[in-house]
C-alpha positions as CSV (number, residue, x, y, z in Angstrom):
1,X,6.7,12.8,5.9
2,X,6.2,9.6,8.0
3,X,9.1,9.2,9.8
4,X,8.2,5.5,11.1
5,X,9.7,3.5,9.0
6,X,9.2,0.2,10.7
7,X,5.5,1.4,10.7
8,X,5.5,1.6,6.8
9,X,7.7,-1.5,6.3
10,X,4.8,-3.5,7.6
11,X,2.7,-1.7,5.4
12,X,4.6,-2.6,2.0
13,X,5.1,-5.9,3.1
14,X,0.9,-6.3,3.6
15,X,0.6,-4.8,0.3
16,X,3.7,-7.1,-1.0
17,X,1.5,-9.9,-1.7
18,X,-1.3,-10.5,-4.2
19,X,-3.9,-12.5,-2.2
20,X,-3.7,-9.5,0.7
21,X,-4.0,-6.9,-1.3
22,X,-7.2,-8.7,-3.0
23,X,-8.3,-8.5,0.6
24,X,-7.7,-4.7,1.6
25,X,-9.6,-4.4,-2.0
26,X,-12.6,-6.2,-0.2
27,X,-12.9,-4.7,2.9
28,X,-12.7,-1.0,1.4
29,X,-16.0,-2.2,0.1
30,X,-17.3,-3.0,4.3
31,X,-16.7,-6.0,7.4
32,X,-16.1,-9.3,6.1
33,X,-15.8,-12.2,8.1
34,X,-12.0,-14.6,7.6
35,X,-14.4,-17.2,5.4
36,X,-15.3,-14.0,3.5
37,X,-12.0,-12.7,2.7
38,X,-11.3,-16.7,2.2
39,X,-13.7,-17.6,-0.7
40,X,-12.5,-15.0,-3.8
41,X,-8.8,-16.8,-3.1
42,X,-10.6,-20.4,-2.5
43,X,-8.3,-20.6,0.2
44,X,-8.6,-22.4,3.7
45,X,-9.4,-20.2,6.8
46,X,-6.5,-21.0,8.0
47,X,-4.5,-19.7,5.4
48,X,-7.0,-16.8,5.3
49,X,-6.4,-16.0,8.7
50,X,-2.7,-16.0,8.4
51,X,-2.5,-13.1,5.9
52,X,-5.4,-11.3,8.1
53,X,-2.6,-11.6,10.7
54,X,0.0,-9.7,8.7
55,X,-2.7,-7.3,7.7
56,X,-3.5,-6.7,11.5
57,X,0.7,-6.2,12.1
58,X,0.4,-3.4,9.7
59,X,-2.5,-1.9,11.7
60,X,-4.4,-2.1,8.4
61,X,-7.4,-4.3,9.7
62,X,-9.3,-4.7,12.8
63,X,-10.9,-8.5,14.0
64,X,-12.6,-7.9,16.6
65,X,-14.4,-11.3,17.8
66,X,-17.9,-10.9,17.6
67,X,-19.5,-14.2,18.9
68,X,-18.1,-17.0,16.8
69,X,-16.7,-15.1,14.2
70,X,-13.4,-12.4,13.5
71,X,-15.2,-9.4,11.6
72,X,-12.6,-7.7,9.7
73,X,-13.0,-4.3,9.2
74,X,-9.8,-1.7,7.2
75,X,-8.2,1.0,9.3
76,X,-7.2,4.0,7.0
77,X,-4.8,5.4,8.9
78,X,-1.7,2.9,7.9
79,X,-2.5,3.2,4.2
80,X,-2.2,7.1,4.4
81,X,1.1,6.7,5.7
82,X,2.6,4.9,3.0
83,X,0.7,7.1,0.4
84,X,2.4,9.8,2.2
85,X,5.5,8.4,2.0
86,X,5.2,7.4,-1.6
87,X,4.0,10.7,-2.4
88,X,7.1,11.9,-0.7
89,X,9.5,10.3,-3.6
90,X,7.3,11.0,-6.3
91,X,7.7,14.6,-5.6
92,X,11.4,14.4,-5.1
93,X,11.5,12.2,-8.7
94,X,9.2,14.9,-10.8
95,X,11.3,17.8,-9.1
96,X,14.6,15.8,-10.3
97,X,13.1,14.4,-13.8
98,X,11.6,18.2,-14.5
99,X,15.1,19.8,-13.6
100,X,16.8,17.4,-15.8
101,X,14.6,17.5,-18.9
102,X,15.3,21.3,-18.7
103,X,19.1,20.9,-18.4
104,X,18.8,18.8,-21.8
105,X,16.7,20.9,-23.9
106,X,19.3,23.7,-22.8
107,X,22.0,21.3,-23.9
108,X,20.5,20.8,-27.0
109,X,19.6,24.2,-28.1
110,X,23.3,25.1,-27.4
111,X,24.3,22.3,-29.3
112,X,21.7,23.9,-32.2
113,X,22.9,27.5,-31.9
114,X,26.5,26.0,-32.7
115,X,25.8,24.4,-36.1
């Protein structure tokens, strides 16, 4: 399990807000430029740039200046963490939830068998 947890906080944050994760959603498609990932949100570069920023503190993009322009570009590695991490807890939950059901229908037969 991933053990860096301020590593993953940045990650749920990212992912915390609808206009950033319409963004990871466009660059797992390829590069965009900032006025790319701008336009689908009709929002100012600017404020386009200031969510690539808290995509780039979660290590989930790369923008890299080429010329004139940031081409943004996903890095995988940050998103595996958290899947890892929520895969982590969902395990833990089934385990729980299947141990659980079975303690119930046990229960209830009893509760059957002494009508």
């Amino acid at each position: 399990m991933v053990e860096d947890s301020e590593k993953v906080d940045r990650v749920f944050h990212a992912l915390s807000n609808g206009t950033r994760r319409g963004m990871v959603r466009q660059l797992s498609r390829g590069e965009c430029t900032v006025g790319d990932l701008a336009r689908p949100a009709d929002m100012s570069f600017a404020a386009a740039s200031k969510h690539v920023k808290v995509l780039e503190r979660a290590g989930m993009v790369n923008r890299p200046l080429k010329g004139r322009q940031h081409i943004c570009s996903l890095r995988p590695d940050p998103l595996r963490d958290a899947s890892e991490w929520l895969g982590f807890y969902e395990k833990f939950w089934s385990d729980n939830l299947e141990r659980l059901a079975a303690a119930v229908e046990t229960d209830y037969a009893r509760e059957q068998e002494g009508r």
